[in-house]
N, C-alpha and C positions, 0 to 999 in steps of 0.2 A: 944336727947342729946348724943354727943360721949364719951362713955365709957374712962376716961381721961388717966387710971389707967396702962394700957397697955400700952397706949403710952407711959407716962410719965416711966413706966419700962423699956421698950424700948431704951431710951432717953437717962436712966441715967447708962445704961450698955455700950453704944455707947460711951459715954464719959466717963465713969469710964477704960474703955480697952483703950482710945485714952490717952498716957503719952503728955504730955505738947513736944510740938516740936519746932522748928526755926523758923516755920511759924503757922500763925492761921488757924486751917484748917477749910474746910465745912464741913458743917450736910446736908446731901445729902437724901432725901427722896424718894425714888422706887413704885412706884403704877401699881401693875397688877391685872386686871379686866380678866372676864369669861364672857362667851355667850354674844362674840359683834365679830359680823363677816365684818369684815373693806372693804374687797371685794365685797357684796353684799350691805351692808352699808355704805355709805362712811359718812354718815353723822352722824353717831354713833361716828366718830371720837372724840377725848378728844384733841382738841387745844385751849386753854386760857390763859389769860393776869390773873393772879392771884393776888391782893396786897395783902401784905403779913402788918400781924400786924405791925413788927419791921423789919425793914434793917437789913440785915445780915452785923459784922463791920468788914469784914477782904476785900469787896473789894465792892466798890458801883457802881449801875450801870450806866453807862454811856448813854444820851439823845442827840441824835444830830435833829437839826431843821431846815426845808426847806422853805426858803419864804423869801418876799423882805418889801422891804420900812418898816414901823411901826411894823410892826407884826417881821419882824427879830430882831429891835433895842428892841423890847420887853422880846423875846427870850435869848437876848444876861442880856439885864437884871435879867430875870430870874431865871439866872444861867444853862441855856443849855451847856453844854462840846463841841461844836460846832453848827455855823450855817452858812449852804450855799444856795446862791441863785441858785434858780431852772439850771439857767445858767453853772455853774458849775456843777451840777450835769449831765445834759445833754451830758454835752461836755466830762464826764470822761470815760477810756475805759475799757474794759470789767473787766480786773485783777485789775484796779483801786477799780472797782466798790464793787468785792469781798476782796478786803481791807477792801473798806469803810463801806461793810454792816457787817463786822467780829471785826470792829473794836468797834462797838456801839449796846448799848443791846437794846436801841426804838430811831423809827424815827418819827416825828412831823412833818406835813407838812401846809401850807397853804392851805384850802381847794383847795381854786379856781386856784393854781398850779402845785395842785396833778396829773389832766387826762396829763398835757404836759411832768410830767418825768414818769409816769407808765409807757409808753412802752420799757422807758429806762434799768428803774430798777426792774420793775416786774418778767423777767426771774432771774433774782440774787437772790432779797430780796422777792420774794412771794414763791417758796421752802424752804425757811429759816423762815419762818414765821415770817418775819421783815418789811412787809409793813406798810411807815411809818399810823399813827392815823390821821386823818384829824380834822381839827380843824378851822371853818369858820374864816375869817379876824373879823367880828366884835365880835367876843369871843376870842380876844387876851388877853383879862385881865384873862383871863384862864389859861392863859402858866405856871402863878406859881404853882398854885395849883396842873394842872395837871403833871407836870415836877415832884413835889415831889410828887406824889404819883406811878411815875413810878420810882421813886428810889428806895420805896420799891416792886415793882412788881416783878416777873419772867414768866416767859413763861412757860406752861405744854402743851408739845405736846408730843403725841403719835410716835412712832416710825413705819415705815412706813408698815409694814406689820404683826405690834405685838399689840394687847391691854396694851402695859406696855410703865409709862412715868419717867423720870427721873426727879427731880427738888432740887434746891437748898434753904434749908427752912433758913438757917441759918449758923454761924459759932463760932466754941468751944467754942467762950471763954462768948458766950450770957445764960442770963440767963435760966435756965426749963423752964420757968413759959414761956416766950418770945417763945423758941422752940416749948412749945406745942402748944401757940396762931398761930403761922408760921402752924403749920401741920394742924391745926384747916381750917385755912382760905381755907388749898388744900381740905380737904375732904369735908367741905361748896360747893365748887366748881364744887364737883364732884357729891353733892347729885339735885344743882340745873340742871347738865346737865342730869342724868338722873334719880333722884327720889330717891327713896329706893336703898340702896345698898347691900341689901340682893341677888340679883339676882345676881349683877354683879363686888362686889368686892370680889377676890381671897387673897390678900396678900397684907402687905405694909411691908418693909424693910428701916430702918433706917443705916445711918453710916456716919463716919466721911472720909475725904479725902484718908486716911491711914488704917484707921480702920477695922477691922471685919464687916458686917453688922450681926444685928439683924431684928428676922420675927415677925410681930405682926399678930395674925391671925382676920381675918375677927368676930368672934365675940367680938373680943374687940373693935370693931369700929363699927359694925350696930346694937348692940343692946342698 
């Protein structure tokens, strides 16, 4: 069990230094890890789809979905923030494409017309770690479920030649209790990819948009 106490100290100095502003900011969470050599290990890598207990309320993520006939009118039901048929996506050009993968935080695809736009969009949206989730035709009645639960998800991916990843758990005006369940779910995340984090967590660093960050040290989180 994570030592909660730290964090939550953490937490409430981030937001005690953060004065009320014009906009709601983020609580931005920092994770730097030790002895993981990314060059010799590529698979040591830390890139995950993380859900997060509670949505952060100052800005939700956006879901766009790729497929045609029933499976997009389902989409569209859903509540997907867009949905385009594979055709469309094919035909857009390159600058288009870095619009469209910058513009939306996950992309949902038709299984069975994912292999026809990967070669489209794979150079774009597979360094960006935005290819879209496949999701067979006859698991359409899936879209809702899985659509909210990537509203509340984020992406933790490593940066490309550092053990340390950036991630957004939250925003100021959410409750502790909510904050710490958000940082809970990352460091879950990180014990399943690789065990004990005795070995290999260094630091975690909280802060707000504007903010100071604060260090919370490694024993208040593996012991």
């Amino acid at each position: 069990m994570t030592d909660e106490s730290q964090l939550e100290v953490a937490l409430k100095k981030i937001i005690k230094r953060s004065p009320e502003r014009r906009f709601n900011e983020s609580v931005d969470m920092t994770v730097v890890l030790k002895g993981i050599d990314l060059k010799r290990d590529p698979k040591s890598r830390f890139s995950e789809i993380i859900e997060l207990a509670h949505p952060p309320r100052n800005k939700a993520s956006k879901i766009a979905v790729i497929g045609t006939g029933d499976f997009a009118l389902k989409a569209k039901e859903a509540g997907a923030d867009a949905v385009f048929d594979p055709s469309e996506i094919i035909g857009k050009k390159k600058k288009d494409l870095k619009k469209l993968v910058n513009e939306y935080n996950f992309f949902i695809a038709q299984a069975d017309v994912l292999p026809k736009i990967v070669p489209t969009i794979g150079p774009i949206f597979g360094p960006r770690n935005k290819m879209p989730i496949p999701l067979p035709v006859t698991r359409s009645e899936d879209l809702p479920n899985l659509i909210e639960r990537l509203r509340r998800s984020v992406v933790a991916r490593m940066m490309k030649d550092q053990p340390v990843f950036h991630v957004k758990i939250g925003s100021r005006d959410m409750d502790l209790k909510e904050l710490l369940e958000n940082a809970e779910r990352v460091i879950d995340a990180l014990k399943r990819k690789y065990g004990s984090l005795d070995r290999y967590l260094k630091t975690i660093y909280f802060k707000t948009t504007m903010g100071p960050a604060e260090k919370v040290l490694p024993e208040g989180v593996t012991r």
